[in-house]
C-alpha positions in Angstrom: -19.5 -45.9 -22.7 -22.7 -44.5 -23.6 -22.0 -40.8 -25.8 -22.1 -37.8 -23.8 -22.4 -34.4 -26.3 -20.8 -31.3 -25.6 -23.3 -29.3 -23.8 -24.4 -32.0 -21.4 -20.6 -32.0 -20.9 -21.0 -28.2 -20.3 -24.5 -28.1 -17.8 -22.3 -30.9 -15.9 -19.8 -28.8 -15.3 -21.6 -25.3 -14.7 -23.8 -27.5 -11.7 -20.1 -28.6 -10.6 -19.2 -25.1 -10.3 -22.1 -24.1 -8.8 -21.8 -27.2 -6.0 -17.9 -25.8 -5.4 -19.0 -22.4 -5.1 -22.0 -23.3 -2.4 -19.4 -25.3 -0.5 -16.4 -22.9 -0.5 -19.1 -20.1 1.1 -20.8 -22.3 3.5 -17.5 -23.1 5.2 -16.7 -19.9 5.0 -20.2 -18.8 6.7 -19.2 -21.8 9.4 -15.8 -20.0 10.1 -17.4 -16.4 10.9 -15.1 -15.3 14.4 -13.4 -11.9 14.1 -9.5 -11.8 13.5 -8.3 -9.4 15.8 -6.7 -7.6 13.4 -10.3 -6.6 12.0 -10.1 -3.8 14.9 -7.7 -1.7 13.8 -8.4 -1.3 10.6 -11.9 -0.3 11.5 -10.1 2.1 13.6 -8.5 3.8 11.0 -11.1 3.3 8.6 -13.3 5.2 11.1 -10.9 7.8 11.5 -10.9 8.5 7.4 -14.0 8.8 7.1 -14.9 11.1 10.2 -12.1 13.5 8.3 -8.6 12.6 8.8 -6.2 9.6 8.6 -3.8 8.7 11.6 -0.4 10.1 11.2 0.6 9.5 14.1 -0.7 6.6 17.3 -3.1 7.6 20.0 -3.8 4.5 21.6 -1.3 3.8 23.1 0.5 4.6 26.1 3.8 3.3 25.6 6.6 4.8 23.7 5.4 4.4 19.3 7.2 5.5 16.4 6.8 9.2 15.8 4.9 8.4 12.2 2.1 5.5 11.9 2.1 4.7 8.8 -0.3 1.8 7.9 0.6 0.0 4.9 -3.2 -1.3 5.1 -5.2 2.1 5.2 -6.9 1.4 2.5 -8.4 -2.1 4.2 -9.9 -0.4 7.0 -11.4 1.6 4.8 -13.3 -0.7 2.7 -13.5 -2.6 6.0 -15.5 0.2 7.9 -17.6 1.6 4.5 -19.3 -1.5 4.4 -19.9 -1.9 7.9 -21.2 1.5 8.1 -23.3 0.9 4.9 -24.2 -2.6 4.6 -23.8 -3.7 8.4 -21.2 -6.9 9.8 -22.9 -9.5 7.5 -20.9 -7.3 4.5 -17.2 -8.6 6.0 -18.2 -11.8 5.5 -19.5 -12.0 2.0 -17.0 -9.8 1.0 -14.6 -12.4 2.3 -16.3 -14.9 0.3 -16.5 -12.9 -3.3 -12.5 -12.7 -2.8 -12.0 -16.2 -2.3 -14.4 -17.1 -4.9 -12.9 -14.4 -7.0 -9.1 -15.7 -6.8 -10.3 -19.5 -7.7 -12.1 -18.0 -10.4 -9.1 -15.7 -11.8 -7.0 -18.8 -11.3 -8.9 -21.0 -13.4 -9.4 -18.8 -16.0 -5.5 -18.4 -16.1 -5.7 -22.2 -16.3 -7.7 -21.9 -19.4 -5.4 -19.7 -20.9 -2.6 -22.3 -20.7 -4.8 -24.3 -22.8 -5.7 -26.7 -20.0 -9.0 -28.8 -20.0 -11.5 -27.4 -17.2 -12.3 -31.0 -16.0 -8.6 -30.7 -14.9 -9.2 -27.7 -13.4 -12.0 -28.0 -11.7 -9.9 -31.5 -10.3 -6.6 -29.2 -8.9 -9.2 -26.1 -7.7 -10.5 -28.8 -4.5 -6.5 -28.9 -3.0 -6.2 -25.0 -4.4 -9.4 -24.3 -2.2 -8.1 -26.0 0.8 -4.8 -24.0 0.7 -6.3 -20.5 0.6 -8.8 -21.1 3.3 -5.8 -20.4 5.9 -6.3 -16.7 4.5 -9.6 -16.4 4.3 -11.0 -18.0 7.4 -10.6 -15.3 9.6 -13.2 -12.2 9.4 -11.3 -10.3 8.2 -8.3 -9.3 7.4 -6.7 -7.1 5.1 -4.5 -10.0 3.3 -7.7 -11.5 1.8 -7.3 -8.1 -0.9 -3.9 -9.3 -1.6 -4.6 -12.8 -2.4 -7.3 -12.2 -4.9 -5.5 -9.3 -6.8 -2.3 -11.5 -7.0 -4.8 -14.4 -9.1 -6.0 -10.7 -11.0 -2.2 -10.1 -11.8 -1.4 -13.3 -12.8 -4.0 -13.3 -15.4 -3.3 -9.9 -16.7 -0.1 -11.1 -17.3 -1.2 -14.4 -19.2 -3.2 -12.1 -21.0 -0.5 -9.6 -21.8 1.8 -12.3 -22.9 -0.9 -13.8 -25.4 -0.6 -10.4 -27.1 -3.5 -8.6 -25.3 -2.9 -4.8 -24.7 -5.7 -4.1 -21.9 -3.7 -5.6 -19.2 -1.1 -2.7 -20.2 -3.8 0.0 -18.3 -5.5 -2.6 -16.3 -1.9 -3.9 -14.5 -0.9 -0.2 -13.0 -4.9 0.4 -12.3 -4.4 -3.1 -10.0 -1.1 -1.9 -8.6 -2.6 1.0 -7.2 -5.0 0.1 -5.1 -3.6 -2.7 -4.0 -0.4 -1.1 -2.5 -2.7 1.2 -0.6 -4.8 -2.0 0.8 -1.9 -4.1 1.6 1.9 -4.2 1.5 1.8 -8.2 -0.4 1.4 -6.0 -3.3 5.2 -6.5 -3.7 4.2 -10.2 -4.4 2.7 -8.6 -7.6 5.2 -6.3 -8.2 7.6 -9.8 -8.2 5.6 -11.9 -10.7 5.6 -8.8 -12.9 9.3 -8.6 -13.0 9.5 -12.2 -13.5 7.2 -12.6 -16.6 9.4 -8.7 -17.4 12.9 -10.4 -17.3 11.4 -13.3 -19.0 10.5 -11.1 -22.0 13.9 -9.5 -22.4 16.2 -12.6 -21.9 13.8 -14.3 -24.7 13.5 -11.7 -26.9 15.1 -11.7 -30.4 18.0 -9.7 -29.9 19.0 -10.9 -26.8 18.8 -14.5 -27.3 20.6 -14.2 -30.6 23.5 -12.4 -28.3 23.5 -15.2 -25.7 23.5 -17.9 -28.0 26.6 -16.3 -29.7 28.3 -16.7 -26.4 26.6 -20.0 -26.0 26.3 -22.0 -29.2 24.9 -25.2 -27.4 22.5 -23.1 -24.9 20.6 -21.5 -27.8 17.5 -20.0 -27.2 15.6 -20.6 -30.5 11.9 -20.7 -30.8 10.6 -24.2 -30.3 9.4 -26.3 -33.6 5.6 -26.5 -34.1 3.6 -29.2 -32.9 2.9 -32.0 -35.2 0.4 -32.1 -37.3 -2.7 -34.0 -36.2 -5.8 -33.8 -35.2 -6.0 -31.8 -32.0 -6.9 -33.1 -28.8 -8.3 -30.3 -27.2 -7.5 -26.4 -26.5 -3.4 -26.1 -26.4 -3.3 -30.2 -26.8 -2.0 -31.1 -29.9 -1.7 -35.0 -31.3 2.1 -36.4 -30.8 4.0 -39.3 -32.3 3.7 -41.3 -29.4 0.0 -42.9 -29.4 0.1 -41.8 -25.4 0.2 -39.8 -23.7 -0.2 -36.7 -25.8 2.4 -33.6 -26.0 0.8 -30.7 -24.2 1.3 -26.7 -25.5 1.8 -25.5 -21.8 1.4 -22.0 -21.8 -0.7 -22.1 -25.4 -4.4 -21.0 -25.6 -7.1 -21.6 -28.4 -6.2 -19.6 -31.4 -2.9 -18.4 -30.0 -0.4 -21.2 -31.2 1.2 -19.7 -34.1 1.3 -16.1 -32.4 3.3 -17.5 -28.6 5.6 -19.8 -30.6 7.1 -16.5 -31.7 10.0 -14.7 -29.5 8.6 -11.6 -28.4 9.2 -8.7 -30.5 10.7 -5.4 -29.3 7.6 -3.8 -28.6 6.3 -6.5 -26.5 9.3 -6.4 -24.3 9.2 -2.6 -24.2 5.7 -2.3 -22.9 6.1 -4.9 -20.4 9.4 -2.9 -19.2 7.1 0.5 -19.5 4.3 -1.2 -17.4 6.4 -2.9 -14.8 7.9 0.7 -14.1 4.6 2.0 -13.8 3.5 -0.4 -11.5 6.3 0.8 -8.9 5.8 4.5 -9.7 1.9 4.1 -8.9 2.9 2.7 -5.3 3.7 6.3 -4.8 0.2 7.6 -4.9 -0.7 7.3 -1.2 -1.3 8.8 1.8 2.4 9.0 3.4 4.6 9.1 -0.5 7.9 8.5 -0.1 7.9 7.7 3.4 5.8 4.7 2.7 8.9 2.9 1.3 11.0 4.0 4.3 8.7 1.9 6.2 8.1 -0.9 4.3 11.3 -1.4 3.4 12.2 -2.4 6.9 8.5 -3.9 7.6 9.2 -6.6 5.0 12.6 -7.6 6.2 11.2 -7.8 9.9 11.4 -11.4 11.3 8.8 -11.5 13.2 9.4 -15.1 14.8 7.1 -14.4 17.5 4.5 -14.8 15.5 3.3 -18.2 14.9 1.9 -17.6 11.4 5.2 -15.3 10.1 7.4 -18.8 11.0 8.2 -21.1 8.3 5.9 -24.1 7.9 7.0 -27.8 9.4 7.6 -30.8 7.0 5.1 -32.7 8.4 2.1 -32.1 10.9 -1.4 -31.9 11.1 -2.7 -28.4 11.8 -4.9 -26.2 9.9 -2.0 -26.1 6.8 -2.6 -29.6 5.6 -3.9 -28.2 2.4 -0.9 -26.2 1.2 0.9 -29.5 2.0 -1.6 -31.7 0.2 -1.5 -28.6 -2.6 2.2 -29.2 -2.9 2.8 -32.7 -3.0 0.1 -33.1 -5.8 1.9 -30.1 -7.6 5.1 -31.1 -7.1 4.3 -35.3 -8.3 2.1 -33.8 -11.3 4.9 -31.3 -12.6 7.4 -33.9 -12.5 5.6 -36.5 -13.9 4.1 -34.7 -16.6 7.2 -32.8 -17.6 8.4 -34.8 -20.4 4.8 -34.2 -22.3 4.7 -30.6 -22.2 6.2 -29.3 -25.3 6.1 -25.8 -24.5 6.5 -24.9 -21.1 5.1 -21.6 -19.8 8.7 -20.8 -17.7 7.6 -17.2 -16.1 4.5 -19.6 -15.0 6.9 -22.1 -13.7 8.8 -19.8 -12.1 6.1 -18.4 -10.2 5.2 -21.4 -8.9 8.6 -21.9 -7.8 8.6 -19.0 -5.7 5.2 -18.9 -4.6 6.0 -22.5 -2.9 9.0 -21.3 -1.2 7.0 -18.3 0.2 4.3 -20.8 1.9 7.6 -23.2 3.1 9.2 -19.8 4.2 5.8 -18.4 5.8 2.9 -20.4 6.7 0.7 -17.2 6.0 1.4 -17.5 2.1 0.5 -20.8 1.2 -2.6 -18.7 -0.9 -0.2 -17.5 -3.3 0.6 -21.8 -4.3 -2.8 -22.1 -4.7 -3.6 -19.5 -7.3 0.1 -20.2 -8.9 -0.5 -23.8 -8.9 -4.4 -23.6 -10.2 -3.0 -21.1 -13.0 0.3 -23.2 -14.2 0.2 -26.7 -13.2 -2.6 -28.0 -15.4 -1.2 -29.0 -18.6 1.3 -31.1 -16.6 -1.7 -33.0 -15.4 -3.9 -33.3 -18.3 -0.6 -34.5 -20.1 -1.2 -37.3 -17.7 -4.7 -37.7 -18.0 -4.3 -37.9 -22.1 -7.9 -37.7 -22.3 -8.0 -41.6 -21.7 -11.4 -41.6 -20.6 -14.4 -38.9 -19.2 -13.5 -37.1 -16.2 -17.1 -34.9 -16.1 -19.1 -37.0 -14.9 -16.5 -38.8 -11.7 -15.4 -35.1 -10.8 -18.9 -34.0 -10.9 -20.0 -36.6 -8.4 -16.7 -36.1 -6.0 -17.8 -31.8 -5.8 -22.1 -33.3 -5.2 -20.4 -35.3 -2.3 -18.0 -32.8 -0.9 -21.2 -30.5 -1.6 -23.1 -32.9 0.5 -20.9 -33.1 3.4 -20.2 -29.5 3.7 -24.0 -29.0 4.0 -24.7 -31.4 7.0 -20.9 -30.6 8.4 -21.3 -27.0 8.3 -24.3 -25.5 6.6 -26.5 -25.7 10.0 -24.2 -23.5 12.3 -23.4 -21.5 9.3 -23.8 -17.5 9.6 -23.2 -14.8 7.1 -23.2 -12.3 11.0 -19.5 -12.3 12.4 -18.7 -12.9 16.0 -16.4 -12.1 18.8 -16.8 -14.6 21.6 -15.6 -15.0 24.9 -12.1 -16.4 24.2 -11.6 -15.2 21.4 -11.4 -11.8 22.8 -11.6 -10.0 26.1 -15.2 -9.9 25.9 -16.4 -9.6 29.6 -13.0 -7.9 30.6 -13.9 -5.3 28.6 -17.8 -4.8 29.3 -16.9 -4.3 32.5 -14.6 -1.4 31.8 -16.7 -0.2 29.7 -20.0 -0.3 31.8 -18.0 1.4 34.8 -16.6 4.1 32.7 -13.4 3.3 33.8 -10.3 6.0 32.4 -6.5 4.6 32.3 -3.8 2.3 31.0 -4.4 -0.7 30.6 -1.4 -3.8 29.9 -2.6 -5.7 27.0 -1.5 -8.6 25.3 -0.2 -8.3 21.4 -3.4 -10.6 20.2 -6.2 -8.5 21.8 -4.6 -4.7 22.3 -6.6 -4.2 18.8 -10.1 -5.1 20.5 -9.6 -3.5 23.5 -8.7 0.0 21.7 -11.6 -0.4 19.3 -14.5 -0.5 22.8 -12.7 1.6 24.6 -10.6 4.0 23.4 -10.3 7.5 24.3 -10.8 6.3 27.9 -8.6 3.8 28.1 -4.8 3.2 26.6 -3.2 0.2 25.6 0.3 -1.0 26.0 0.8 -3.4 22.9 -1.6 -4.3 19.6 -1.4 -6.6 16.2 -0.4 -3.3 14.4 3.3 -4.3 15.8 5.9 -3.0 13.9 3.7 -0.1 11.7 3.6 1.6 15.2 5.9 0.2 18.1 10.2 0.3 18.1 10.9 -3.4 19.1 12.1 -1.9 22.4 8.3 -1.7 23.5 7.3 -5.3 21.7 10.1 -6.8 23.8 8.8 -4.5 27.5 5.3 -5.9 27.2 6.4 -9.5 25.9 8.9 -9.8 29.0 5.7 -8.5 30.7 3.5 -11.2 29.5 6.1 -14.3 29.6 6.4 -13.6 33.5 10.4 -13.5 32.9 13.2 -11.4 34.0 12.4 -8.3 35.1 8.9 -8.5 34.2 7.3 -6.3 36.5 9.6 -3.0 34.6 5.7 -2.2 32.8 4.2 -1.5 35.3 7.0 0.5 37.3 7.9 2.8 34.2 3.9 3.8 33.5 1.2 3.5 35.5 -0.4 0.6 34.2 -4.2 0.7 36.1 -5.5 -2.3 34.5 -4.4 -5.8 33.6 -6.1 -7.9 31.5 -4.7 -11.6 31.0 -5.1 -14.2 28.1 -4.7 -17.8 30.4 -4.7 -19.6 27.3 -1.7 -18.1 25.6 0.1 -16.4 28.1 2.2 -17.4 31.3 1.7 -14.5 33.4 -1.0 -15.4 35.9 -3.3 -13.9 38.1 -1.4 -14.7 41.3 1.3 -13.2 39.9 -0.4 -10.2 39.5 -1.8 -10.2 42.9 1.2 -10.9 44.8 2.5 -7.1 42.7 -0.9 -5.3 44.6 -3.1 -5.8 41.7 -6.7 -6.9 43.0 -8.7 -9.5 40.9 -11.9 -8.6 39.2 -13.0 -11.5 37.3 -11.7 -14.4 36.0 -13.3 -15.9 32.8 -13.8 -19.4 32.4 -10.4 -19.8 32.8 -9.9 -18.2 29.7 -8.9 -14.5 30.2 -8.7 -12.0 33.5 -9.2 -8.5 35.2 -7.5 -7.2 37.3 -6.8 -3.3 38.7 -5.0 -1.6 40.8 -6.6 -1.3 44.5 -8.1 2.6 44.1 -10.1 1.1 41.0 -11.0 -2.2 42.6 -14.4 -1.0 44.1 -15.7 0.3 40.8 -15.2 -2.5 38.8 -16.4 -5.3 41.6 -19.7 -3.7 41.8 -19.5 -3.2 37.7 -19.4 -7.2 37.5 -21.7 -8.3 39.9 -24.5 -5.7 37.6 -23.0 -7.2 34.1 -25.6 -7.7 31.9 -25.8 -11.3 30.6 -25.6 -10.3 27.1 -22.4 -8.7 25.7 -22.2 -5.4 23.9 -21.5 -5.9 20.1 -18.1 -4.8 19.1 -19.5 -4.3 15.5 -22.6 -1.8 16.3 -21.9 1.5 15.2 -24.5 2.8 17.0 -23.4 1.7 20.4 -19.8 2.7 19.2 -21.2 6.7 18.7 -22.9 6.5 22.3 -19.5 6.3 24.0 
């Protein structure tokens, strides 16, 4: 095999990068529909920065908690300051930097383990394909969470190396990110991991447990044998192959994180782990916050497909946290043997982070940067270094590169849109266009979108903000409503509800239904979504859609928003 020097290994892998990175944003660009979500966070993003924040709801008509507090204020608004400043196209490259940023943060954790980047950049493919479950839609307020958790898991690499920034930069983190989004106690659990970690290895405390068990003693692990080394954190072994691997070790760290951690270490991370919960205490609602969340996190949710935990086996858009965790899983457990010193707060993580995604399809993200930051020695102990992997994972990112570009890159667009199905498009040009003033019944997926065109002049009766602002007595009135069971019809007889507007694709309350109540059908969507009012608005809105206009208002022109 012909000699290839280091810095034709090192342009090889910068194009690799470079052909990962122009994939991961052209799919990205492909997938560019609004989350529903997206609307109420621009809703109180909006109503910051005109002056206030919501305390408590105003769009909606049913009974709400007497305090709305949003756990993801500070989403909405980032979310509407660069809408307002930079225009739509903004939400979608932001989405991109994030998910660009967390592979990026995860790798560079990698490195710190001491793992080879042609390893990396080999386990960042499955890693990509797991997070893009989070970062598909456009966009929600999650997306912050899973790139600061890949920022906190490399602080804390950092911090365990010896490094002191992380010791400012960790609370800094903490802070906004519990006023963006409540998986910010996510980081607050990897930073009481790799806390507890420190004080049940340090000195003093593993001299007491090994007093009180000899065979269980917790002494620092002999130093690798001497030889010529095979690489950052890879050091030569007695057996010709494969080599031992100094999981958890980085370039010019060795000596340093074979050492217990003294006192002082322990003592800071303690100090900065209680920092990081007092700084969730700077925001908008203080104590009161945690009175919510508390419950909030505990909340089942089963209702929701993407809070339920994630089946065995299927083929659905979570085959790469599957795919993710196999690989992980096979290479960890083949590889353990050859790791000599195992990062456990690492391990640990990914422990939990797999459960979380097994628990809750939402989280596979977290495996991905856990597994991109931890599982690498594993593999490279595998690997050994038996031949050149530069080159071969060079050519599989130029084909994945290649495909992505005819797959995706022509219907790519950095503009995001909200089409008919998606949302209640036409449903709601109509209302709006007739100036129509109400209540109108709205299913739990599209309340958000609804609110966002047409509030003050019209109410909803249900929205994705769920349990920040309804009591699960009003979840369960407009989900008996929707499911056409029981005494469905108690909606409309406790409020006046003057519009109805149906999703057909998700929901089993139909039309006929409807009519046979004395609602009156205006339209009815490619079988896809419906209108319909009571009678004394009927004329209004049949003359209002037989003048629609052809093309549909944008939901993301502030302009149009401000000549309501």
């Amino acid at each position: 095999m012909a000699f290839v020097s280091e810095s034709q290994s090192r342009f090889v892998q910068g194009v690799t990068v470079l052909l990962g990175v122009f994939a991961l944003a052209v799919v990205l660009a492909f997938h560019n529909i609004t989350d529903g979500d997206l609307w109420a966070k621009l809703a109180i993003g909006s109503s910051f920065w005109n002056g206030h924040l919501l305390r408590h709801d105003v769009f909606a008509f049913t009974p709400t908690l007497p305090l709305y507090i949003d756990h993801e204020w500070g989403a909405g608004v980032v979310f509407y300051a660069l809408l307002q400043w930079f225009g739509p196209s903004s939400l979608v490259v932001l989405r991109m930097v994030l998910a660009i940023g967390l592979l990026a943060l995860a790798f560079l954790t990698g490195r710190r383990q001491g793992c080879d980047e042609t390893i990396l950049l080999l386990l960042a493919l499955p890693a990509a394909a797991c997070i893009l479950t989070g970062y598909i839609p456009v966009a929600r307020s999650h997306v912050f969470t899973f790139f600061l958790f890949a920022a906190t898991l490399f602080c804390l690499e950092e911090m365990r190396r010896g490094g002191r920034w992380p010791a400012v930069a960790l609370p800094a983190l903490m802070l906004f990110w519990a006023n963006l989004h409540g998986g910010f106690v996510a980081g607050l659990g990897v930073i009481f991991i790799y806390a507890a970690w420190g004080i049940v290895t340090s000195r003093g405390v593993s001299q007491f447990i090994a007093k009180l068990w000899p065979a269980r003693t917790f002494a620092s692990p002999r130093p690798a044998p001497a030889g010529r080394g095979l690489g950052r954190g890879v050091s030569s072994s007695p057996r010709p192959s494969p080599p031992q691997v100094c999981g958890g070790e980085g370039e010019g760290k060795l000596q340093k994180s074979e050492m217990r951690p003294t006192r002082n270490q322990v003592g800071l991370m303690v100090l900065v782990a209680a920092a990081c919960v007092a700084v969730t205490l700077v925001n908008p609602y203080g104590l009161e916050f945690w009175r919510y969340l508390v419950p909030a996190l505990r909340h089942p949710r089963l209702r929701i497909l993407e809070w339920r935990p994630l089946p065995l086996l299927a083929w659905d858009d979570f085959w790469g946290f599957r795919l993710l965790f196999v690989l992980t899983v096979l290479g960890v457990a083949a590889g353990w043997r050859f790791v000599e010193r195992k990062n456990w707060p690492g391990l640990a993580v990914l422990a939990v982070t797999a459960w979380m995604g097994w628990r809750s399809r939402r989280h596979g993200p977290f495996l991905a940067a856990a597994a991109l930051a931890y599982a690498g020695p594993y593999f490279e102990a595998l690997w050994a270094r038996r031949f050149n992997l530069v080159a071969p994972v060079g050519l599989i990112y130029a084909a994945i590169a290649i495909w992505v570009a005819l797959r995706f890159l022509p219907d790519a667009s950095l503009y995001p849109l909200s089409p008919i199905g998606e949302d209640p498009v036409r449903e709601v040009d109509i209302l709006s266009q007739a100036g129509a003033k109400g209540n109108a019944a709205t299913p739990f997926a599209w309340g958000s979108y609804i609110s966002w065109r047409l509030y003050p002049n019209i109410k909803i009766s249900m929205d994705g903000r769920y349990e920040t602002t309804y009591p699960e007595s009003t979840f369960d009135l407009n989900n008996t409503f929707y499911d056409h069971q029981g005494d469905w019809l108690r909606l409309a007889r406790e409020f006046k509800v003057d519009y109805v507007i149906l999703d057909l694709q998700s929901e089993p309350l139909r039309p006929k239904d409807l009519e046979a109540a004395g609602y009156v059908l205006i339209t009815n969507v490619l079988n896809v979504s419906a209108l319909l009012c009571l009678p004394e608005h009927a004329a209004l809105l049949q003359k209002t859609a037989r003048a629609l206009p052809p093309v549909t208002v944008d939901p993301l022109d502030l302009n149009a928003r401000r000549g309501r």
